[in-house]
MIKOLPA-159807 format. One record per residue (C-alpha): residue in three letters; x, y, z. Coordinates in steps of 0.5 Angstrom, whole numbers, plus 2048, in hexadecimal, padded with zeros to 3 digits. Example, Ala and Ser with C-alpha at 12.3 -4.5 7.8 and 13.67 -1.06 7.14 Angstrom:
! residues 2
+--------+-----+-----+-----+
| residu |   X |   Y |   Z |
+--------+-----+-----+-----+
|    ALA | 819 | 7F7 | 810 |
|    SER | 81B | 7FE | 80E |
+--------+-----+-----+-----+
//
This chain:
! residues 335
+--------+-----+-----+-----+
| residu |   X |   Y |   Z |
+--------+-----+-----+-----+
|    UNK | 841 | 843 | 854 |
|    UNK | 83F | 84A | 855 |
|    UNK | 846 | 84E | 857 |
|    UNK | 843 | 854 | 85B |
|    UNK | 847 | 85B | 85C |
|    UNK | 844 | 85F | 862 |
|    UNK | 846 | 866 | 864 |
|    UNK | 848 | 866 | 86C |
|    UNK | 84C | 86C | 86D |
|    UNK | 849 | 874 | 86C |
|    UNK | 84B | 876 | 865 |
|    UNK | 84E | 873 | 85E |
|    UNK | 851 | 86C | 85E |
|    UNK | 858 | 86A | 85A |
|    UNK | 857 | 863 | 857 |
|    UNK | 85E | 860 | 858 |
|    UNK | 865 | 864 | 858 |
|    UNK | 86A | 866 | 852 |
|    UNK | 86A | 865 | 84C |
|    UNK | 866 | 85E | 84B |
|    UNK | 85F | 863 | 84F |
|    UNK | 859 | 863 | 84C |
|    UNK | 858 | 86B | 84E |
|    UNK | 854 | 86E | 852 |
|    UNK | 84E | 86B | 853 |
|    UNK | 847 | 86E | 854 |
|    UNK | 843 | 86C | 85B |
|    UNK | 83E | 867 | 858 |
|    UNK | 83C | 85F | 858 |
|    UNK | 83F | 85B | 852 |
|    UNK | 83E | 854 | 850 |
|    UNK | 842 | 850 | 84B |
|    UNK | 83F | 84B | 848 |
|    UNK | 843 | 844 | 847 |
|    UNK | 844 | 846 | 83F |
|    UNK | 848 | 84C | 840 |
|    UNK | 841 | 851 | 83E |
|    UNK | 841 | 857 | 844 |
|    UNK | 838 | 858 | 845 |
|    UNK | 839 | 85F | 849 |
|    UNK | 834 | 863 | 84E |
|    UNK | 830 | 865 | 845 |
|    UNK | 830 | 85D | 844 |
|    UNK | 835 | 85F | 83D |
|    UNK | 838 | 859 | 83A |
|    UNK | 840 | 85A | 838 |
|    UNK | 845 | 857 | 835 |
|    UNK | 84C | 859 | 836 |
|    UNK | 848 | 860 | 835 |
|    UNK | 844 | 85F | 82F |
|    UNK | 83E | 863 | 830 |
|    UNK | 837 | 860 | 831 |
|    UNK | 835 | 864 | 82A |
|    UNK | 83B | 861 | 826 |
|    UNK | 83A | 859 | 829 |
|    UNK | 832 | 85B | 825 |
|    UNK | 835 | 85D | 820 |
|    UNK | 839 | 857 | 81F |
|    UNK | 834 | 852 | 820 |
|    UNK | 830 | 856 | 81B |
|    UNK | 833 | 856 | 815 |
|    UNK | 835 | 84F | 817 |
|    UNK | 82F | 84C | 818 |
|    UNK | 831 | 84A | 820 |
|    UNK | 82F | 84A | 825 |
|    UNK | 832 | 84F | 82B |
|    UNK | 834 | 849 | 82F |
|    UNK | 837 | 845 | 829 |
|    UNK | 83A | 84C | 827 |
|    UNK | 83E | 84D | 82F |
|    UNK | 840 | 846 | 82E |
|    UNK | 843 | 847 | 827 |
|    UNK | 847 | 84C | 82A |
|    UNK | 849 | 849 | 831 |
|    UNK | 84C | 843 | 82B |
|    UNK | 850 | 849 | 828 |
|    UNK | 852 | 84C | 82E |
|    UNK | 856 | 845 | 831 |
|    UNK | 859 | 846 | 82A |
|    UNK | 85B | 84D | 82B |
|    UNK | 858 | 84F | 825 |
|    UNK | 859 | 857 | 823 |
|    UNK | 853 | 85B | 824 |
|    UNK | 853 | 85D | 81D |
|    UNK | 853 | 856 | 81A |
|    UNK | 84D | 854 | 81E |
|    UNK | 848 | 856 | 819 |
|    UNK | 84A | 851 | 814 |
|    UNK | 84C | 84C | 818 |
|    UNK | 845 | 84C | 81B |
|    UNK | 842 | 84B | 813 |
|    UNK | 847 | 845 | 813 |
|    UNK | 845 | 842 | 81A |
|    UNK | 83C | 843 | 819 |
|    UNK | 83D | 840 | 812 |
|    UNK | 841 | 83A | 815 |
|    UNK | 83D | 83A | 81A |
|    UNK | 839 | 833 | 81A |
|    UNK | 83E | 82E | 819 |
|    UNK | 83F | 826 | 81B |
|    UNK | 844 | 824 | 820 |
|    UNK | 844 | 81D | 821 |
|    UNK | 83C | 81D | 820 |
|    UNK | 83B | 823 | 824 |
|    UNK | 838 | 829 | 821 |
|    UNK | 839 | 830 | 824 |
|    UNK | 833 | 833 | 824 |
|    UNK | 831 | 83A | 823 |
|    UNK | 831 | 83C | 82B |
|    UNK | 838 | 839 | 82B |
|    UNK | 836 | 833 | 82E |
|    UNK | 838 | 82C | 82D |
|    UNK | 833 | 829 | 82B |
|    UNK | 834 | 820 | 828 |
|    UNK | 830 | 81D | 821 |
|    UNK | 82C | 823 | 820 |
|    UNK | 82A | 826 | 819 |
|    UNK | 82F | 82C | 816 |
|    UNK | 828 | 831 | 815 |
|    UNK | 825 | 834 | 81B |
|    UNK | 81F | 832 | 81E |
|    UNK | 818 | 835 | 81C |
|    UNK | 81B | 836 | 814 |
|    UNK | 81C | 82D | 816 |
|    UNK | 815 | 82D | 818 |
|    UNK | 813 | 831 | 812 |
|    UNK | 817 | 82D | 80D |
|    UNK | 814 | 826 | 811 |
|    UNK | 80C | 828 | 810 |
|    UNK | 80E | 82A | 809 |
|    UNK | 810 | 823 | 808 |
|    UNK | 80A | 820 | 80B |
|    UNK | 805 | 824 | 808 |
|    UNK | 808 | 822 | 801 |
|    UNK | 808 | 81B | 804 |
|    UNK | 801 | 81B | 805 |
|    UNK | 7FF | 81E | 7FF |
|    UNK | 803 | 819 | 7FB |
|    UNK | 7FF | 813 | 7FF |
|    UNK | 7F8 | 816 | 7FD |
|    UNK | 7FA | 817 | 7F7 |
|    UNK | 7FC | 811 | 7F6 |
|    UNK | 7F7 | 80D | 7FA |
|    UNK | 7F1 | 812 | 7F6 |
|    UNK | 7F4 | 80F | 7F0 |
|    UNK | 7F4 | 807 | 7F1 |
|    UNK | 7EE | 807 | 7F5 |
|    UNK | 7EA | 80E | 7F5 |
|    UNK | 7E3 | 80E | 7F1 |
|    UNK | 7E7 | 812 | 7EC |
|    UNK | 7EC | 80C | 7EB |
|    UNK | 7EE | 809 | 7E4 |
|    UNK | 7EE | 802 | 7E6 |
|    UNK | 7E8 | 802 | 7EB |
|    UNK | 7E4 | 806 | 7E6 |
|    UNK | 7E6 | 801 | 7E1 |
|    UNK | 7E4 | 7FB | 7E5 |
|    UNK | 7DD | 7FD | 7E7 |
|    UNK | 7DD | 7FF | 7E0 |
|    UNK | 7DE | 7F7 | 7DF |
|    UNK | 7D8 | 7F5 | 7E5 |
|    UNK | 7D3 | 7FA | 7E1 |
|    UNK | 7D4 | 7F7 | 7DA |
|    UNK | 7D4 | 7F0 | 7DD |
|    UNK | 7CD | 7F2 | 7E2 |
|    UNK | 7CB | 7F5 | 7DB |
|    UNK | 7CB | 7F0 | 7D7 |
|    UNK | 7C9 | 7EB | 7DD |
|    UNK | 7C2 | 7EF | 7DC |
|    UNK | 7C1 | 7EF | 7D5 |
|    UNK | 7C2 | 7E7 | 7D5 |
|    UNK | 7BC | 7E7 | 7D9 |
|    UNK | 7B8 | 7EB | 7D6 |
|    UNK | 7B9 | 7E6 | 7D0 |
|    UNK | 7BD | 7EB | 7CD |
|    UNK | 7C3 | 7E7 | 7CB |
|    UNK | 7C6 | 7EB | 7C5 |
|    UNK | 7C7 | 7F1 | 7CA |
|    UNK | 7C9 | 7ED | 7D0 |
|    UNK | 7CF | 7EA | 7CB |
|    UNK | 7D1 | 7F2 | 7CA |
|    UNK | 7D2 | 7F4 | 7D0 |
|    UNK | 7D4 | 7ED | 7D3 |
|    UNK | 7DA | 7EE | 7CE |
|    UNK | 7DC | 7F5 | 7D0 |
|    UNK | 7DC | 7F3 | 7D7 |
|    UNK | 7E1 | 7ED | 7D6 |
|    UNK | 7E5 | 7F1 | 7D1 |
|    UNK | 7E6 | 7F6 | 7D7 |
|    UNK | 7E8 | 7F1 | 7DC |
|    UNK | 7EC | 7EE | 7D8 |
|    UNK | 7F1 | 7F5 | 7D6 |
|    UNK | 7F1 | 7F6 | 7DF |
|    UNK | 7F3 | 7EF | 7E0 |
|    UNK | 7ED | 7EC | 7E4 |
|    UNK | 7EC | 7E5 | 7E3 |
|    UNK | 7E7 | 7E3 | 7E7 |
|    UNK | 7E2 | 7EA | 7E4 |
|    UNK | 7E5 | 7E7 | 7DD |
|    UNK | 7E3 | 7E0 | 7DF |
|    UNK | 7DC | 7E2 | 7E1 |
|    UNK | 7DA | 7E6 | 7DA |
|    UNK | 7DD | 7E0 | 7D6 |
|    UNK | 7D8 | 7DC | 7D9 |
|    UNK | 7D2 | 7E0 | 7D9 |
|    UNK | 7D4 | 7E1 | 7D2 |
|    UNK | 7D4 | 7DA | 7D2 |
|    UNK | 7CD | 7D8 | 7D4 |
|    UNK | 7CB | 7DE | 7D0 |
|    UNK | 7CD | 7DB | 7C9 |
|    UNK | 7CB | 7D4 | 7CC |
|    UNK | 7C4 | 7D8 | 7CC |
|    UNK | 7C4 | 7DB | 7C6 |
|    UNK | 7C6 | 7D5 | 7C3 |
|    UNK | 7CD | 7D6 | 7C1 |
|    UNK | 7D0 | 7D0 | 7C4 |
|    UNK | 7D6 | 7D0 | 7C1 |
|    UNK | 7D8 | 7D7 | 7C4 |
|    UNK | 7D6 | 7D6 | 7CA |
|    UNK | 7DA | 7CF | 7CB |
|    UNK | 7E0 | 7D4 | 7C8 |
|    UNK | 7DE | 7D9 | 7CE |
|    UNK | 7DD | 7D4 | 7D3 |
|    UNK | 7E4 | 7D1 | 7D2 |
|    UNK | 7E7 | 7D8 | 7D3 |
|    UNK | 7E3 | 7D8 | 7D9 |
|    UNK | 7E5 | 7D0 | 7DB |
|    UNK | 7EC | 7D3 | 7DB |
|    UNK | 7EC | 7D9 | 7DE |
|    UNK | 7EA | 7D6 | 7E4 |
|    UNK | 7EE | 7D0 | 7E4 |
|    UNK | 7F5 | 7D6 | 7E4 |
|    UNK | 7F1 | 7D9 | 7EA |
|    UNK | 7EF | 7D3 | 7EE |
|    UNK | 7E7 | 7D4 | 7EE |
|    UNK | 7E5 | 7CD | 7EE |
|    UNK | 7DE | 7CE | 7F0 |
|    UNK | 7DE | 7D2 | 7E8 |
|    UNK | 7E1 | 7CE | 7E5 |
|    UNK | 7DC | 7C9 | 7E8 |
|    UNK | 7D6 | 7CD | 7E6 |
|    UNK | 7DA | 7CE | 7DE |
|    UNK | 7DB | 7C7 | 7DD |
|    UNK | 7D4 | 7C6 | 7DE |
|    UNK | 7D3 | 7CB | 7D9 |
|    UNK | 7D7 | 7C8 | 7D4 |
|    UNK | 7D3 | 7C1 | 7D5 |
|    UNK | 7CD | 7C5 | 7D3 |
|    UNK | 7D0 | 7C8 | 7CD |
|    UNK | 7D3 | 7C1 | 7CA |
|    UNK | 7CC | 7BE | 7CC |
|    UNK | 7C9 | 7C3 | 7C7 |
|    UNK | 7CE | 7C2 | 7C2 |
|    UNK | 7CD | 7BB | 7C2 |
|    UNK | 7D4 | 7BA | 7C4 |
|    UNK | 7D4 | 7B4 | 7C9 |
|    UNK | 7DB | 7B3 | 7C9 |
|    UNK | 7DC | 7BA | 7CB |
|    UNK | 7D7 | 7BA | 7D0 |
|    UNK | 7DA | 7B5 | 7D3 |
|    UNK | 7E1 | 7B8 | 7D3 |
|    UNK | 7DE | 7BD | 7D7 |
|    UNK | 7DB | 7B8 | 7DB |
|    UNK | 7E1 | 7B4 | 7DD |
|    UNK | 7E4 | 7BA | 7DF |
|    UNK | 7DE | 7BD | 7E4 |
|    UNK | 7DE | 7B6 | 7E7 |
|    UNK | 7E6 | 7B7 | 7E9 |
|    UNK | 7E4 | 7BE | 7EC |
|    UNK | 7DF | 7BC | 7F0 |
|    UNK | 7E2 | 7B6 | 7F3 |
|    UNK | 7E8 | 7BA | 7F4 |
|    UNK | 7E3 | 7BF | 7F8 |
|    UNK | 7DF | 7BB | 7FB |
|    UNK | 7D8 | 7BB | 7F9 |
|    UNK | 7D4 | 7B6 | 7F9 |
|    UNK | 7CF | 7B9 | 7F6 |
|    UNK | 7D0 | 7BB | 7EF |
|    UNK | 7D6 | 7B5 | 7F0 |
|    UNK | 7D0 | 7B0 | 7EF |
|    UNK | 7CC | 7B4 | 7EA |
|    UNK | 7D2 | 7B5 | 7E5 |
|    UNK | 7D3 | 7AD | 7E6 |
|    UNK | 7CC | 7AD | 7E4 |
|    UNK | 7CC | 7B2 | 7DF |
|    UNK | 7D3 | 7AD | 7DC |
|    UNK | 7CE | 7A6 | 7DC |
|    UNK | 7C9 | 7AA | 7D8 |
|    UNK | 7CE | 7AC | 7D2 |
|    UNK | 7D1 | 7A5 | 7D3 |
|    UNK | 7C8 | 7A1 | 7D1 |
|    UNK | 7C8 | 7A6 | 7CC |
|    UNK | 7CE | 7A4 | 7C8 |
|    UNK | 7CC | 79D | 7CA |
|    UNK | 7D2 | 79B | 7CF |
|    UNK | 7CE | 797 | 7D4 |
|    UNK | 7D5 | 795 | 7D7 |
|    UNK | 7D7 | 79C | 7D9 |
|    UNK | 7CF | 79F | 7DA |
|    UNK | 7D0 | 79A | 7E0 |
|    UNK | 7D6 | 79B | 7E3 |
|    UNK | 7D4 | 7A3 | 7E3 |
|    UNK | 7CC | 7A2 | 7E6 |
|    UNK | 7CF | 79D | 7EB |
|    UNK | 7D4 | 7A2 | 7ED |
|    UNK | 7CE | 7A7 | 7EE |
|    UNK | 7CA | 7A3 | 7F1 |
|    UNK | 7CF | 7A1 | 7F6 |
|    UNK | 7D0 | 7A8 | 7F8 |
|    UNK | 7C9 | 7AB | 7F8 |
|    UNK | 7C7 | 7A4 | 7FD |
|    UNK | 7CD | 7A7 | 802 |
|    UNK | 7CB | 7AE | 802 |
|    UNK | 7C3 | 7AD | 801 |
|    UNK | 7C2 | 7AF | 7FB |
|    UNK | 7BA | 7B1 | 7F9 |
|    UNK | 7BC | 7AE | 7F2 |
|    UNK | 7BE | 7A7 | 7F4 |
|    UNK | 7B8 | 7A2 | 7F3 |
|    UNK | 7B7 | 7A6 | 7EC |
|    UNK | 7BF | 7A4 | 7EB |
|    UNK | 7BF | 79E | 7EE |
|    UNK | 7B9 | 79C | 7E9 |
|    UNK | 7BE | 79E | 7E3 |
|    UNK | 7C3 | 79A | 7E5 |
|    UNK | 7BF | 794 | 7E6 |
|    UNK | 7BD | 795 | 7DF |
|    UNK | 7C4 | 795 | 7DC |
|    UNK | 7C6 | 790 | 7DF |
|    UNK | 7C0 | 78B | 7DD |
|    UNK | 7C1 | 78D | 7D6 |
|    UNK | 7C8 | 78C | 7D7 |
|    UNK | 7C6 | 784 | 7D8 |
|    UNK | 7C2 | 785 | 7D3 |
|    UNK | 7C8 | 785 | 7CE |
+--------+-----+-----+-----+
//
């Protein structure tokens, strides 16, 4: 509320009577604002007659603003604090000046403020873009590193795809040794970075190499590797296709009785994957091995299995089988 003293008579004007009067008062329009401060006609802010200079002086060396620095002294002057004590109690009131009352921060204009940061806002937002910056430089570090084209590891896997596609050319060049060079540095690679499935692939193309070169031993030992590599992983369709490797390998060792180990084992697959196809032709495959050791018994039960398959899907080899098996049948009468 504004509190106005207007001159109504001719000359000077006496404010109150006695010893408790103010004095003599100049003809002019005053306010007094709600805080105590008097703005006159020249718009100087005082405080219990402390100069406009002074009040500068204070917010200077304090670090304040005027506004804190008037509120400062409006607190010392309800405490009847002595002018000459002023100056150290304004150092201890600045330094003290944001402190938490129940939650509430008093901020730097001597506002109440709740659940607000002890710092100032633009050193806040200055601090907040220094952590978003770091944060950023720290993802793309990282995400430079795992998956960029400088990466170690991405690096390391094409490494393992180039020796792999490497060695696949020289094998078909007919360049066999070469093939086995670069096809085991491609699985050594994807063994030491953990693909199994790369690894897997490399140890069946080394596999089928040394089959072509005439190493049958390595490749039945390469193609074992691979066998289990993509049983761990689940990859039945491979491990399909490495079982019919192996077949291959044991028939060109001679060595039946592996063959039809693999055999048995490629006849469980397909029958728990569903292919009729290949469920039929390894069927097949396990009657032939049977006539060669001359067991008819079971060269019968086999082809008539794969026959009874091909007659279901139409097959195109089903006369041809079904003429194979009348023929074990009648030398089975025969005996």
């Amino acid at each position: 509320m504004t509190n106005r003293f207007d001159n109504t008579s001719e000359g000077d004007q006496n404010v109150g009577q006695g010893e408790g009067a103010i004095g003599k008062q100049e003809n002019a329009t005053q306010e007094m604002c709600g805080d105590g401060n008097i703005f006159s006609g020249a718009g100087n802010v005082t405080v219990n007659g402390v100069p406009p200079e002074l009040l500068a002086k204070y917010a200077e060396e304090l670090g304040q603003t005027k506004e804190l620095i008037n509120t400062f002294l409006g607190t010392l002057l309800k405490e009847k604090v002595p002018p000459e004590q002023w100056a150290a109690k304004l150092r201890e009131i600045a330094a003290t000046q944001e402190v938490r009352r129940d939650n509430n921060i008093i901020s730097d204009t001597g506002n109440v403020t709740g659940n607000q940061s002890l710092l100032p806002l633009k050193p806040r937002i200055v601090v907040l873009i220094a952590v978003l910056v770091v944060l950023i430089i720290v993802l793309l570090a990282v995400g430079w590193y795992s998956l960029g084209p400088v990466s170690p590891l991405r690096n390391r896997m094409g490494e393992g795809i180039t020796l792999n596609n490497l060695g696949t050319t020289a094998y078909n060049k007919g360049d066999y040794v070469t093939a086995l060079k670069y096809l085991e540095q491609s699985r050594i690679i994807r063994r030491e970075i953990g693909d199994r499935a790369g690894e897997g692939i490399s140890l069946d193309n080394l596999g089928t190499t040394a089959y072509a070169k005439g190493e049958y031993d390595k490749a039945q030992k390469y193609l074992e590797q691979s066998l289990d590599i993509y049983r761990e992983i689940g990859n039945r369709t491979k491990e399909g296709t490495t079982l019919n490797y192996l077949v291959k390998t044991a028939y060109a060792k001679n060595e039946d009785a592996t063959a039809l180990k693999y055999l048995e084992q490629l006849l469980t697959l397909y029958q728990e994957i569903g292919d009729r196809v290949v469920e039929a032709v390894t069927n097949w495959n396990i009657g032939l091995i049977y006539i060669k050791q001359d067991d008819l018994t079971k060269a019968e039960q086999y082809i008539s299995q794969a026959v009874q398959i091909e007659e279901i899907i139409g097959h195109p080899d089903l006369e041809r089988d079904r003429k194979a098996l009348e023929e074990v049948r009648a030398a089975l009468q025969g005996r």
